[in-house]
PABAZA-407477 format. One record per residue (C-alpha): residue in one letter; z negated, y negated, x. Coordinates in steps of 0.05 Angstrom, whole numbers. Example, Ala and Ser with C-alpha at 12.3 -4.5 7.8 and 13.67 -1.06 7.14 Angstrom:
<atoms>
+------+--------+--------+--------+
! rest !      z !      y !      x !
+------+--------+--------+--------+
!    A !   -156 !     90 !    246 !
!    S !   -143 !     21 !    273 !
+------+--------+--------+--------+
</atoms>
This chain:
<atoms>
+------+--------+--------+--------+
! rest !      z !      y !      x !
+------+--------+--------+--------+
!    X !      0 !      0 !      0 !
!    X !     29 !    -71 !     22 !
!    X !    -38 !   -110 !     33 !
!    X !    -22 !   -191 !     25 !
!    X !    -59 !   -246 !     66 !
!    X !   -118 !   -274 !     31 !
!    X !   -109 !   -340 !     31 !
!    X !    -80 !   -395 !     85 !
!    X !   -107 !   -379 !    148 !
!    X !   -117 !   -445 !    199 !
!    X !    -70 !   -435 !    255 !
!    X !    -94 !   -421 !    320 !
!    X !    -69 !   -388 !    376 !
!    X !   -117 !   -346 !    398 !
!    X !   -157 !   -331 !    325 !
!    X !   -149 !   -259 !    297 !
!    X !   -149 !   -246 !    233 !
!    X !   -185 !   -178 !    197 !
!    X !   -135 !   -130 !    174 !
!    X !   -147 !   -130 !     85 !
!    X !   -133 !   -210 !    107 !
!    X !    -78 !   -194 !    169 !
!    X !    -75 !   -114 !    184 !
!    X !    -86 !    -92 !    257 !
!    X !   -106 !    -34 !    288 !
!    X !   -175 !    -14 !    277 !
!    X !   -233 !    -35 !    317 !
!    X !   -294 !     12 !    331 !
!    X !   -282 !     59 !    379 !
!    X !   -327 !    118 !    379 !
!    X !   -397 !    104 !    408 !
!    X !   -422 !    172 !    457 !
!    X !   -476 !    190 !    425 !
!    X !   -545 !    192 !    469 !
!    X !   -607 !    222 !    465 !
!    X !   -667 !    189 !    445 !
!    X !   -736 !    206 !    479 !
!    X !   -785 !    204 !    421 !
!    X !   -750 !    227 !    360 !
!    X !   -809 !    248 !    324 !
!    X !   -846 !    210 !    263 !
!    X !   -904 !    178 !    296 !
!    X !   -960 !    132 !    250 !
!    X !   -948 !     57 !    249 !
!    X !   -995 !     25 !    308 !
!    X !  -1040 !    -38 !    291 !
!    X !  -1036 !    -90 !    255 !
!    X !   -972 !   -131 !    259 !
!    X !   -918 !   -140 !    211 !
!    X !   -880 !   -204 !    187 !
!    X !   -833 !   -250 !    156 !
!    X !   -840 !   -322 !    181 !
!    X !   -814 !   -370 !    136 !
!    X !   -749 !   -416 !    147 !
!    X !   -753 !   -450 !    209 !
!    X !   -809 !   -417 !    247 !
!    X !   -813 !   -356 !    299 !
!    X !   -844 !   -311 !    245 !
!    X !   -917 !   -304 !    233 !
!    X !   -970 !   -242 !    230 !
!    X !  -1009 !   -210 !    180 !
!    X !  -1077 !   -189 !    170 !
!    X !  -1057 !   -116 !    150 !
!    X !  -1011 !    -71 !    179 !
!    X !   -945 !    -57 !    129 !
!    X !   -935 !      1 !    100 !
!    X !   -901 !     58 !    135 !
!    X !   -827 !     64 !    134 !
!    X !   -821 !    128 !     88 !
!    X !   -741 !    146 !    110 !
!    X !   -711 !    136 !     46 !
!    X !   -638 !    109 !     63 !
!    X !   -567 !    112 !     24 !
!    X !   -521 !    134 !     79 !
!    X !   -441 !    154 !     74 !
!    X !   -379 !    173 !    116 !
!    X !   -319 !    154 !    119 !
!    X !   -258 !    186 !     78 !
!    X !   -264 !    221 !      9 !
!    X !   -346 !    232 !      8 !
!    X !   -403 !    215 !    -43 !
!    X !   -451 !    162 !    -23 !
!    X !   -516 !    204 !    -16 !
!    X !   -589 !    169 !    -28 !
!    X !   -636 !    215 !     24 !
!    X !   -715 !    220 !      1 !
!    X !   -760 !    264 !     50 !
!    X !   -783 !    330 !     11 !
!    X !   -725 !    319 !    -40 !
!    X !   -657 !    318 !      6 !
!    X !   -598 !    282 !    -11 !
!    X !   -588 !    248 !    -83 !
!    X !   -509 !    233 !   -106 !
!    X !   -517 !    158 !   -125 !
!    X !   -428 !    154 !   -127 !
!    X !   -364 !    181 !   -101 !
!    X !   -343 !    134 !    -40 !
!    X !   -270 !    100 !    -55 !
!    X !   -222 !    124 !     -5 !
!    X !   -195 !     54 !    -14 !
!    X !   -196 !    -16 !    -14 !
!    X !   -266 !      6 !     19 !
!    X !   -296 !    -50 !    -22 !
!    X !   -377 !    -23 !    -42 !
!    X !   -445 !    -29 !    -23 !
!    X !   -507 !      3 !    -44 !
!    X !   -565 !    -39 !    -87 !
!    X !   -635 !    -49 !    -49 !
!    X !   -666 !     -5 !    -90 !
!    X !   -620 !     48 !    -67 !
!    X !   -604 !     70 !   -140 !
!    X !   -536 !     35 !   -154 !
!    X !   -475 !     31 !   -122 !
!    X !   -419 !    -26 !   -132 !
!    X !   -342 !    -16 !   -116 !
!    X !   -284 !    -55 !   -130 !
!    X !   -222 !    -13 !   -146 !
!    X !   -146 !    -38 !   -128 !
!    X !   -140 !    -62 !   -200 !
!    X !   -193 !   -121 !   -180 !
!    X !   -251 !    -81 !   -220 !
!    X !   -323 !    -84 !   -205 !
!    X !   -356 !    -24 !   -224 !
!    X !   -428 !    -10 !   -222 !
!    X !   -447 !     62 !   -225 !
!    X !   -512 !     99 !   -211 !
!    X !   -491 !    177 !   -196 !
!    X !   -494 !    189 !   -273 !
!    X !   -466 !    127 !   -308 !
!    X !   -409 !     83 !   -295 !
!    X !   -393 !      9 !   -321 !
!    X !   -337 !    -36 !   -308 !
!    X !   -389 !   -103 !   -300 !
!    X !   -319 !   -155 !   -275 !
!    X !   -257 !   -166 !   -276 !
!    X !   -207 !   -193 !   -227 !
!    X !   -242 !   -185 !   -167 !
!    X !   -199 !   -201 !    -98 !
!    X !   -178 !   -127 !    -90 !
!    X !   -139 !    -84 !    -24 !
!    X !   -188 !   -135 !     26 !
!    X !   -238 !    -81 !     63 !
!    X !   -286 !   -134 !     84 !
!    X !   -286 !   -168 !     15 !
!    X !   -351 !   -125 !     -1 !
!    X !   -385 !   -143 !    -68 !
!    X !   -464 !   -153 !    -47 !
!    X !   -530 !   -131 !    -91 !
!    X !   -581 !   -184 !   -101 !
!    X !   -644 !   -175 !    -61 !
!    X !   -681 !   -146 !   -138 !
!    X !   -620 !    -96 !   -151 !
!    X !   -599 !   -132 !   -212 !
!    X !   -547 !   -174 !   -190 !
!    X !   -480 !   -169 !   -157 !
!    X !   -444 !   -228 !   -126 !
!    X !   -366 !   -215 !   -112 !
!    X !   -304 !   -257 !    -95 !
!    X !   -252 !   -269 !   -146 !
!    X !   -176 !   -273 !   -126 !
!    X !   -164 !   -340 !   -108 !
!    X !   -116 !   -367 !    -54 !
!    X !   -170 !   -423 !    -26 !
!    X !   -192 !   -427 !     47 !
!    X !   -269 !   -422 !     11 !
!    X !   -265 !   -371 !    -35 !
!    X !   -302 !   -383 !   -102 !
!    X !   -363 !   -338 !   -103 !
!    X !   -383 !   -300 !   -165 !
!    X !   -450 !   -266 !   -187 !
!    X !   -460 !   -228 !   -253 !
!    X !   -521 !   -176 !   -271 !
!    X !   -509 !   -104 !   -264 !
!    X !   -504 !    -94 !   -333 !
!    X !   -434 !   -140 !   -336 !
!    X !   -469 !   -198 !   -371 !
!    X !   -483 !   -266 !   -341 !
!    X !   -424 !   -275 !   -299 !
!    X !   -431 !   -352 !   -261 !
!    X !   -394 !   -383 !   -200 !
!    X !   -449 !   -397 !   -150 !
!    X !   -408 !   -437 !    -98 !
!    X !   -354 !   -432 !    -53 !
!    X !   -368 !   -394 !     15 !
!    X !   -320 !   -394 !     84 !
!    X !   -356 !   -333 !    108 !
!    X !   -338 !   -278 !     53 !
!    X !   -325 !   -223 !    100 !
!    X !   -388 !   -160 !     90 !
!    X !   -439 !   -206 !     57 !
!    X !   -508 !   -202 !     69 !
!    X !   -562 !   -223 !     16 !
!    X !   -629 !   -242 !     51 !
!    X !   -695 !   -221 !     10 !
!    X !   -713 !   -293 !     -6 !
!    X !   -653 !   -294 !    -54 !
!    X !   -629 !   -354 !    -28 !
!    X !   -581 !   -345 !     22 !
!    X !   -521 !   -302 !     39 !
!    X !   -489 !   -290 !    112 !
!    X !   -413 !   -274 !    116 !
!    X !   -359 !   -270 !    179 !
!    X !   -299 !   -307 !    179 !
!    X !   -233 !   -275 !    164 !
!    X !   -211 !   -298 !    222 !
!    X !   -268 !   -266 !    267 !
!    X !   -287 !   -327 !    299 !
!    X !   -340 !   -357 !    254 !
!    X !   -414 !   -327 !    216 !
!    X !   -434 !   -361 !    158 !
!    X !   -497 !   -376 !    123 !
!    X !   -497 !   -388 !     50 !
!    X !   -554 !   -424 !      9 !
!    X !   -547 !   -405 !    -63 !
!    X !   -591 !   -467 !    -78 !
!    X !   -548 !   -532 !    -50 !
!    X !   -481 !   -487 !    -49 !
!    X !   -474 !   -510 !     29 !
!    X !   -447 !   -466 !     79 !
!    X !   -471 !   -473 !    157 !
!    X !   -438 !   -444 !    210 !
!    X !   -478 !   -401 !    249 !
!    X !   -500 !   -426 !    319 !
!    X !   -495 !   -374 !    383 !
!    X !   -432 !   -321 !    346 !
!    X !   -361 !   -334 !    377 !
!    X !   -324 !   -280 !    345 !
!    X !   -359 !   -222 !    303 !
!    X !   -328 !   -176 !    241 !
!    X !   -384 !   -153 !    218 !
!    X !   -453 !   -176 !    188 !
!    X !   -501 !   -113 !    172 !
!    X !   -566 !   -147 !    147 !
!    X !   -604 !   -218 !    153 !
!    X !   -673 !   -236 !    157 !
!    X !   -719 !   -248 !     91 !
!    X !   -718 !   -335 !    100 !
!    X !   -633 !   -321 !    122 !
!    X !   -648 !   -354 !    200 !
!    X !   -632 !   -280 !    241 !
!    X !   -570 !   -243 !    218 !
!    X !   -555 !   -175 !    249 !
!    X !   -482 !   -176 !    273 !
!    X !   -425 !   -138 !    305 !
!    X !   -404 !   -182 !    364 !
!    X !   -333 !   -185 !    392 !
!    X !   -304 !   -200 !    460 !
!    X !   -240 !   -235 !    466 !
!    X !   -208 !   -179 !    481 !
!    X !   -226 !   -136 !    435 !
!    X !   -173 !   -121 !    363 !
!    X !   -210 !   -154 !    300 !
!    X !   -210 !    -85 !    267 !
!    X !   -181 !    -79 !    197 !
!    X !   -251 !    -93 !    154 !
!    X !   -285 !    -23 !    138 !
!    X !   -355 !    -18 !    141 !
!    X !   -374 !     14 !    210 !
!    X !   -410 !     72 !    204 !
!    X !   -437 !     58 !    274 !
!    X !   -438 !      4 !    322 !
!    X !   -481 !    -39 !    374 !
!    X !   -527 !    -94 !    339 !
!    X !   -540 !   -159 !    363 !
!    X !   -592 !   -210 !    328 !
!    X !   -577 !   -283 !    331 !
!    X !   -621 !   -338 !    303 !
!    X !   -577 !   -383 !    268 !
!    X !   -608 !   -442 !    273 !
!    X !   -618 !   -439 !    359 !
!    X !   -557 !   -397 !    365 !
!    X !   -609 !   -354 !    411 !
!    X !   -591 !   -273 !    419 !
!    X !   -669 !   -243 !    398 !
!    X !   -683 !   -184 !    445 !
!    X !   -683 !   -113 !    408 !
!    X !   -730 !    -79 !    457 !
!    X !   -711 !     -9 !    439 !
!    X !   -678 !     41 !    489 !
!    X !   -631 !     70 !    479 !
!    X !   -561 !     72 !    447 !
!    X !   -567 !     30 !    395 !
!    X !   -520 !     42 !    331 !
!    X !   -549 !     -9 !    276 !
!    X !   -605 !    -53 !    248 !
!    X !   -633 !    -73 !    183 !
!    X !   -677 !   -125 !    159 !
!    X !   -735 !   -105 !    114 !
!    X !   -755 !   -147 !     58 !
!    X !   -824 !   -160 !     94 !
!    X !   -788 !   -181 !    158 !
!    X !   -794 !   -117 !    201 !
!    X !   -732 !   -104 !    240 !
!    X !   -710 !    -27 !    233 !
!    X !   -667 !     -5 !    294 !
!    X !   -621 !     64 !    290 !
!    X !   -614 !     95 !    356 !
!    X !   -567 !    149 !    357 !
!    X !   -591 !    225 !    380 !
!    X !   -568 !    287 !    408 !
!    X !   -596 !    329 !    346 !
!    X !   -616 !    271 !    301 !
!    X !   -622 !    202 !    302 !
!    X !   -681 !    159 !    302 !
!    X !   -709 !     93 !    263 !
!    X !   -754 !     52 !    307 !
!    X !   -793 !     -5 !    259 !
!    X !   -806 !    -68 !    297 !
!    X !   -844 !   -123 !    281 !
!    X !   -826 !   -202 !    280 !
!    X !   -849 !   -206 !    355 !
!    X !   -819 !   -142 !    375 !
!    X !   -867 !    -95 !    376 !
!    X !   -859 !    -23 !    358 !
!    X !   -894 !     -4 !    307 !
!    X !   -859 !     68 !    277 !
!    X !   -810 !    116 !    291 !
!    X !   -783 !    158 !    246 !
!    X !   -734 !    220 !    254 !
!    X !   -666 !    221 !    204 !
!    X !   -649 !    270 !    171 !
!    X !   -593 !    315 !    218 !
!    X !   -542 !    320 !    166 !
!    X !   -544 !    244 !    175 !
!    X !   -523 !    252 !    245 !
!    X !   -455 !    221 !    245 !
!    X !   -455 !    176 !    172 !
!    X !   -469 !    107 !    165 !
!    X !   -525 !     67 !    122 !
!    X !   -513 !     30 !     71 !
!    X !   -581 !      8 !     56 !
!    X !   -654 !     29 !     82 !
!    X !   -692 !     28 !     21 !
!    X !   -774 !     43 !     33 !
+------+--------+--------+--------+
</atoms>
């Protein structure tokens, strides 16, 4: 299928464009996967766990957060269900992966899935039901991922339009509600931070992150990213996004979601890289809603989640499941 450009695109000769927006060949090339030393679950150590609020380092609590349990929606690539995993209960069919556009994402809750089919559908399904919640949705774009709201009841998506800031759209799950929330440069695999204000979103044209706030409608370009084509998760107040970093000479890829690749954490605001002091190969990183920072680092048998606090500090490890071995996350729910 002929996949059109979405959009003008500023000239420039040395921006790339994703493929879904320009095709080229794809990106990721396959990460060697490395053993990690500890892969066992160990208990969460003392007493630090935190979300600082917009515009400060992050802050401590009292208590020490509740242990990461494992529960994760992962998939793989190609003609597969997306699979919810609970400890002492396996893997749970939440949806059947679309072999194309590639346009989902899995809600927070890690009950619901959301997938926008070549007709420009948004469907919202939950392994046993199935609802057609929009229509006309900008269809055959990979990176043009439809996002879940931080509570799992809404669903923000991107409507066809032939803009250089693409008009951004959120409706509830159940299809009513639909209202245009702004207009957003960075629509490329959105990010929806657990403060429900802000969104992060890569450039089409690989050379610019984006941050979002839902409540002015103002988009800010991300300080510290040159070229990334992917944004995996953001911090609860939207300052530290989790990105996929490019070189200049590496292709733009053609939009899927990774299943695997190396994180790097920016702060927005100081354009600062924030150390991820885990060792290891490192193949992803997610954002809890409290602020912890969960690293994947890939295994031999298994791979491992190490839970890190807002300073850094380890504070759990936790073993995947091994039929997760080689499949990506879409979400790690509790």
């Amino acid at each position: 299928m002929k996949r059109t450009a979405l959009g003008p695109v500023t000239p420039a000769s040395k921006r790339r464009v994703l493929s879904g927006l320009v095709l080229v060949p794809v990106v990721l090339t396959p990460l060697l996967l490395t053993p990690d030393a500890a892969l066992a679950r160990t208990a969460p150590t003392s007493g630090v766990g935190g979300a600082g609020a917009a515009g400060t380092a992050g802050g401590s609590t009292s208590a020490a957060p509740k242990p990461l349990e494992g529960v994760a929606v992962y998939y793989k690539e190609g003609n597969n269900p997306i699979r919810r995993y609970e400890p002492g209960k396996g893997f749970i069919k939440i949806a059947n992966a679309p072999v194309f556009p590639h346009q989902f994402s899995a809600s927070p809750d890690g009950a619901k899935f959301a997938w926008i089919t070549e007709d420009g559908r948004l469907h919202v399904g939950d392994g046993s039901t199935e609802k057609v919640v929009a229509k006309g949705a900008a269809a055959g774009f990979p990176c043009l991922t439809p996002v879940w709201s931080p509570d799992s009841a809404q669903v923000a998506y991107f409507p066809k339009s032939n803009a250089d800031q693409l008009p951004l759209m959120v409706v509830n799950a159940d299809g009513t509600g639909a209202r245009k929330a702004g207009k957003v440069p960075g629509a490329c695999h959105l990010a929806w931070s657990a403060d429900g204000r802000h969104l992060a979103g890569a450039s089409g044209s690989t050379d610019r992150v984006y941050v979002f706030d839902m409540r002015t409608g103002a988009s800010v370009p991300a300080k510290g990213i040159k070229l990334a084509n992917h944004v995996q998760s953001l911090s609860p107040d939207g300052r530290k996004v989790v990105v996929h970093t490019l070189s200049p000479e590496d292709p733009s890829g053609d939009g899927l979601w990774p299943e695997m690749f190396r994180p790097t954490v920016v702060d927005t605001v100081t354009g600062k890289q924030v150390p991820i002091s885990v060792k290891g190969l490192k193949i992803g990183a997610f954002y809890l809603a409290d602020g912890r920072l969960v690293v994947r680092v890939a295994g031999r048998t298994h791979n491992t989640l190490v839970v890190l606090d807002s300073s850094g500090k380890e504070l759990q490890r936790l073993a995947e499941p091994a039929q997760a071995r080689d499949q990506g996350i879409l979400q790690i729910v509790r």
